[in-house]
C-alpha positions as CSV (number, residue, x, y, z in Angstrom):
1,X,117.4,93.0,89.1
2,X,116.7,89.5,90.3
3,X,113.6,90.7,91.8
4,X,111.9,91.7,88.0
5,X,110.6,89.2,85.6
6,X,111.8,89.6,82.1
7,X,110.0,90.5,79.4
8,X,112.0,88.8,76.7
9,X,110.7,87.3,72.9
10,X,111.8,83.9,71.5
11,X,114.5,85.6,68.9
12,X,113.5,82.8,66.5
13,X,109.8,83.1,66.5
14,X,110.8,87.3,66.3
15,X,112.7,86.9,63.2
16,X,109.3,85.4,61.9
17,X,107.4,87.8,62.8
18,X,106.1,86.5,66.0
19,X,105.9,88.0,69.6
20,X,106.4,84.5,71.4
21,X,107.5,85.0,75.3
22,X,111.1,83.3,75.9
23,X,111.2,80.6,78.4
24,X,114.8,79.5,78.0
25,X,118.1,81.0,76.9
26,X,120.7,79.4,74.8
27,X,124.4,80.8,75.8
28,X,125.9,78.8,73.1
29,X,123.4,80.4,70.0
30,X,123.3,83.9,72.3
31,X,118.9,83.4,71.4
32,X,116.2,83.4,73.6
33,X,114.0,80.4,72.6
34,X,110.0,79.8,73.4
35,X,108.9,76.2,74.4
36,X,108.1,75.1,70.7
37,X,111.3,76.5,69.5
38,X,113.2,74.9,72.5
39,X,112.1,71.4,71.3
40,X,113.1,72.2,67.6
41,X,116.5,73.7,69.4
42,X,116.8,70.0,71.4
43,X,116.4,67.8,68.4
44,X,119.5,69.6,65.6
45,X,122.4,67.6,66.0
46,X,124.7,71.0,66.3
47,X,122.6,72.0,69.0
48,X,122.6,69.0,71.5
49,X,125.7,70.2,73.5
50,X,124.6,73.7,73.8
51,X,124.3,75.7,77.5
52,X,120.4,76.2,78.0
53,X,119.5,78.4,81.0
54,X,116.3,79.8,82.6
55,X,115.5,83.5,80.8
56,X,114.7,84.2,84.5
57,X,118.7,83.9,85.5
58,X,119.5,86.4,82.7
59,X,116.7,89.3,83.8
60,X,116.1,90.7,80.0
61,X,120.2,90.9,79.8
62,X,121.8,88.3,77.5
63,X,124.5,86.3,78.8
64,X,127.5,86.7,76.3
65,X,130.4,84.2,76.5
66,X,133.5,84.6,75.1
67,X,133.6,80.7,73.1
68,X,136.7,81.8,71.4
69,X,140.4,81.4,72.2
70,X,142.0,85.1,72.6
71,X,145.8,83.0,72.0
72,X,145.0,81.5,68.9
73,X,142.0,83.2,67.2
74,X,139.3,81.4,65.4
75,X,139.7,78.5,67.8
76,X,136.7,77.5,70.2
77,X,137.9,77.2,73.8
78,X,136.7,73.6,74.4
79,X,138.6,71.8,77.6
80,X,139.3,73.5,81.1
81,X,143.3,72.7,82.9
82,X,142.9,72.1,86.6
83,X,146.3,72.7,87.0
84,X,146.5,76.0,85.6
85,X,142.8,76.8,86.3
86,X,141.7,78.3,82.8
87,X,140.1,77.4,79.6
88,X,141.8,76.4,76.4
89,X,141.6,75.6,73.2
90,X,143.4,72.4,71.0
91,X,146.3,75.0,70.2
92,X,146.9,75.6,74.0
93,X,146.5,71.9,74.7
94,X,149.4,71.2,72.3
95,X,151.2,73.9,73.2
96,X,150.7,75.1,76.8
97,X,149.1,72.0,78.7
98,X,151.1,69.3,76.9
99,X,152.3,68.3,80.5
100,X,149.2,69.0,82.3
101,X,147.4,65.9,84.1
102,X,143.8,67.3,84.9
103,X,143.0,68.8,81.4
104,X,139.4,68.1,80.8
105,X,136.4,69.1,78.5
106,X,134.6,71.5,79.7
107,X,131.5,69.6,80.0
108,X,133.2,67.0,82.1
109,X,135.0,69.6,84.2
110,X,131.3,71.3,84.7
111,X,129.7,68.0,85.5
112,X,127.8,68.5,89.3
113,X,129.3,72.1,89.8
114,X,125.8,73.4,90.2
115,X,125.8,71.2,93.5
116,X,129.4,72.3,94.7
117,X,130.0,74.3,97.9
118,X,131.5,76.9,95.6
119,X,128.9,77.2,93.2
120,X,126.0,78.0,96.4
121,X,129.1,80.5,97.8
122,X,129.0,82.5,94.7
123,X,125.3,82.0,94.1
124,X,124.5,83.6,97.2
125,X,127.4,86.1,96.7
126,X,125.5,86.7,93.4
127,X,121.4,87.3,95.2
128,X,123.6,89.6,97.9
129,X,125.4,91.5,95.1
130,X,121.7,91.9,92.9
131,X,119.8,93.1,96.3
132,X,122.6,95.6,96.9
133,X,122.2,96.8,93.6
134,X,118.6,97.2,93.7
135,X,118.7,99.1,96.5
136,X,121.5,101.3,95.1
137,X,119.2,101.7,92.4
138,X,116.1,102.2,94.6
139,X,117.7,105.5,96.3
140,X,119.4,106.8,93.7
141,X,116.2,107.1,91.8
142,X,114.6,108.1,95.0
143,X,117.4,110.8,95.3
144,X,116.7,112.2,91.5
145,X,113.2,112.6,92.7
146,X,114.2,114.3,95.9
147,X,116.6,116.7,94.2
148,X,113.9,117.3,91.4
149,X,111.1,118.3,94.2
150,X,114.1,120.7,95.7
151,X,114.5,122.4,92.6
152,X,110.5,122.8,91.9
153,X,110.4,123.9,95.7
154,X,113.9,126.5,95.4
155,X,112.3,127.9,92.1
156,X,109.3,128.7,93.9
157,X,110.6,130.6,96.9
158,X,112.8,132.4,94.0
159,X,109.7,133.7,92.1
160,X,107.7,134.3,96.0
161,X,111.2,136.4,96.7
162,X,110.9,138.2,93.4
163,X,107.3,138.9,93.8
164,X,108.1,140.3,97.8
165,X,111.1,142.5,96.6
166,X,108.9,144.0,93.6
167,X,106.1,145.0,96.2
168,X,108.5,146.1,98.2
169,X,110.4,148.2,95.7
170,X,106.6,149.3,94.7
171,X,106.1,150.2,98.5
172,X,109.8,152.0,98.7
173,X,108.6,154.3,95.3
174,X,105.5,155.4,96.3
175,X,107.2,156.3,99.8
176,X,109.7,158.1,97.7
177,X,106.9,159.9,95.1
178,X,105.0,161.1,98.2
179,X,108.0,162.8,100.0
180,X,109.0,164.5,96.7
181,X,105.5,166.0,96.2
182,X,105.3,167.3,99.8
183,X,108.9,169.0,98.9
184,X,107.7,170.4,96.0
185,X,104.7,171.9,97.2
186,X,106.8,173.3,100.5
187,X,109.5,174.6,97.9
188,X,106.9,176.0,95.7
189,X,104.7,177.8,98.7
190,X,107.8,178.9,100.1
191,X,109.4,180.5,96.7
192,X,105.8,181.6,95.8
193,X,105.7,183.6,99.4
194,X,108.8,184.9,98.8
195,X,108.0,186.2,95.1
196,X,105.3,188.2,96.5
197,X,107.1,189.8,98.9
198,X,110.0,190.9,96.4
199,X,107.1,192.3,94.6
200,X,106.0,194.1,97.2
């Protein structure tokens, strides 16, 4: 998975009618973005705190994030509680967190966890997880071609089989034809013999 280059198209330059190869993704906009596009991206005000990764990371599978608060619908989940270890929204600031001391947003929670001890654990956790895959992936398909060669061969010692036990039955009825005309013509002789002697 890790191992195969995407193959993904800038969404914008696609809804254009352009076939422009992605260099970036945007989690934030959930759009795969070429370089041009990506420097358009950078300059729109809306667009300046957005989460811009590598296409690479994703491997042709968009990254969806969940931005939205499942307690309180409609609201963006926008600061992290250390205390409590999850991400909240304004609503579960006021509500939930009110007493919390290490309630931060998110961007200055994330600040430098790309260098953390945690973030290479679960990085490496991450290239183990994708090689394991690949090679779950690598025998099953070897496996489908294995078990599709059995068949081919099992289907041909089916029809060899067939083909033996028709000769054979072929073999077995000539065999059988043969002995019934040498008892017919011993039957026949002998009733013929007889018939002339009753004659006589």
């Amino acid at each position: 998975m890790a191992s195969k280059s995407p193959n993904m198209f800038c969404g914008t330059c696609s809804r254009r009618s352009k076939s422009t190869k992605a260099i970036k993704y945007c989690t934030d906009c959930e759009d795969a973005l070429c370089s041009e596009c990506l420097d358009v991206h950078g300059t729109i005000k809306a667009c300046a705190s957005h989460h811009v990764i590598d296409v690479n990371v994703i491997d042709g599978n968009p990254v969806i994030v969940n931005k939205l608060c499942d307690a309180h619908p409609g609201m963006v989940l926008e600061y992290f509680c250390s205390d409590h270890d999850t991400l909240c929204c304004r609503s579960c600031m006021a509500s939930d967190h009110r007493s919390c001391d290490k309630l931060l947003p998110i961007e200055v929670a994330a600040k430098g966890v790309k260098r953390s001890t945690m973030y290479e654990e679960i990085n490496n956790d991450v290239r183990i997880l994708n090689t394991a895959v690949n090679e779950l992936e690598d025998k099953k398909r070897k496996s489908m071609l294995s078990l599709n060669d059995s068949k081919e061969i099992v289907q041909q010692e089916v029809t060899n089989l067939k083909k033996q036990l028709q000769k054979r039955i072929q073999e077995l009825e000539a065999d059988l034809m043969s002995v019934i005309d040498k008892m017919h013509t011993n039957l026949s002789k002998e009733s013929g013999d007889d018939l002339e002697k009753i004659c006589d």
